[in-house]
Phi, psi and omega in degrees: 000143196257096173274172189238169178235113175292120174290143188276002161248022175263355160312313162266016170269342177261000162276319232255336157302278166341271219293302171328295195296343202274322186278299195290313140327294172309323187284311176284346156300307177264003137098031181304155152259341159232165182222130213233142153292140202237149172190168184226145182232140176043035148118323180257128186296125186190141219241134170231161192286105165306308181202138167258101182264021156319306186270010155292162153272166175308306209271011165258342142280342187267327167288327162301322137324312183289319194284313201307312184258051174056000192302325179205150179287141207262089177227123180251118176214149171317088247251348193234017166216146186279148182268145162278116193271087181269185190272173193251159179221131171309116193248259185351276162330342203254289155347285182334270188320320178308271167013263156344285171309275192315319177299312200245031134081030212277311188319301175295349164308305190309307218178153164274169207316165151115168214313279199346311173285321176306309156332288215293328181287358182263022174275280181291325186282337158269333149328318186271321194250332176247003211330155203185157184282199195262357177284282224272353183287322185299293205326304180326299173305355152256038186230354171232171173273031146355286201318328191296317185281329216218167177255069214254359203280154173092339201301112180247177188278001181288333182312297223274350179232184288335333190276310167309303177300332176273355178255345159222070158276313165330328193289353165285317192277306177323299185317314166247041130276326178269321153307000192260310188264021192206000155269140164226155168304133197039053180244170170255166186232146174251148177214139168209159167249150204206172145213181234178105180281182203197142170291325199242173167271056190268028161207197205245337182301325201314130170210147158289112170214194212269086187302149189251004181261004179082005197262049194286149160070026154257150163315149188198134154258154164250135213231121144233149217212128150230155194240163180282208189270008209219000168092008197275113167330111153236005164239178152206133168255140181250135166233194170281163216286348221218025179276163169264178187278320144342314196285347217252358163324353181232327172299304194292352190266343164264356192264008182246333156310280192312309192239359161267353204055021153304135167227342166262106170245124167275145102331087177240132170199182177283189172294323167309311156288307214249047165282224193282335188295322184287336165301307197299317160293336180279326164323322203253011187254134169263110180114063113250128172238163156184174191235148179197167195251156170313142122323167122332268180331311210290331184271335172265001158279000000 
């Protein structure tokens, strides 16, 4: 069994319950109208009020009783009106994630206000708490207070791939907004390549390649992403399904020239990235350097 260490101050909120309930108890046995705390301050005795049961009904004390020596739970309801159950909507989660996006500025990153941004961040929050296609993401969305934050009413999945298609002309402008708050002189860039397999042949990158999904001999596109040092997306390139990971090293080494305005770069990666031909090509580019590491053949030539 794994124990926790409980913090001392939900410690003292369950003695100070415990002792409220202990006192309350006590006032409704002997039939007190209030129930009082005895504590000495400086030296002297002096009493604060816990609860005043003078203004309760009987059947509202009888019931306090009951749940006090646990016989029923303290739900007071009317025996002759029925309760009305309506539906409930996902709140909490939905708050958190808002919450998040603003403090680290994601809306203004996107766009200035308006529906178009508004899809998209109920986009990502659904990504992040439902992923779904995009028919069950509308759906979704009258299941939560979304609508309070965003401008989401009305909404078909025909709205969410138009809201797509306008966010990504952006993507150059987003991308060097996030170099601007997350490149520095002597920082480092993470770069890796992945994929993302496909059922059908919809687009012309879809290629049968080396899956990184366990997915052989499916259609797949391929993706490289670089991030600062702290893991924060800041670029992404999609190439085909069917590139090796080598090929896709010197377009990123130009897109971090070209489109971050970096001109001094170290290189460190394996062999497997920097061989000989992208060295040869790195050679001929100026304020690049990098380190990498030998073969066997290479070190005894």
């Amino acid at each position: 069994m794994v124990s926790r260490k409980v913090p001392n101050s939900r410690i003292k909120i369950y003695k100070l319950l415990k002792l409220i309930l202990f006192y309350l108890a006590i006032s409704l046995k002997l039939g007190f109208s209030r129930s009082h705390h005895g504590y000495r301050e400086a030296g002297q005795v002096k009493r604060r009020v816990l609860a005043n049961l003078s203004a309760l009904d009987t059947a509202t004390i009888e019931a306090l009783k009951l749940q006090l020596k646990g016989e029923q739970p303290l739900f007071l309801v009317n025996e002759d009106q029925p309760i009305d159950v309506g539906p409930g909507f996902q709140h909490g989660q939905i708050l958190a994630i808002m919450t998040a996006m603003d403090r680290l500025g994601l809306p203004d990153l996107i766009s200035p206000p308006g529906q178009k941004r508004d899809l998209v961040l109920a986009m990502i929050i659904n990504r992040i708490l439902k992923p779904s296609s995009q028919l069950t993401t509308t759906k979704w969305w009258s299941t939560t207070t979304l609508s309070n934050y965003l401008d989401i009413q009305n909404i078909d999945e025909n709205d969410l791939y138009d809201a797509m298609d306008w966010l990504l002309p952006l993507q150059p402008i987003i991308e060097r907004r996030l170099s601007i708050r997350h490149l520095f002189p002597g920082d480092s860039i993470f770069y890796d390549v992945s994929s993302t397999y496909m059922e059908y042949k919809i687009y012309q990158l879809t290629k049968i390649g080396n899956s990184s999904n366990k997915k052989m001999g499916k259609l797949q596109i391929n993706y490289g992403l670089l991030t600062d040092k702290m893991g924060c997306p800041i670029n992404i390139e999609l190439y085909p399904g069917n590139i090796s990971d080598p090929t896709t090293f010197i377009p990123m080494v130009e897109t971090i020239r070209n489109k971050f305005n970096i001109s001094k770069i170290i290189i460190i990666g394996d062999r497997g990235r920097l061989g000989a031909k992208n060295i040869e090509i790195l050679k001929g580019m100026d304020g690049i350097d990098w380190i990498t590491s030998l073969n066997s053949v290479s070190i005894q030539s």
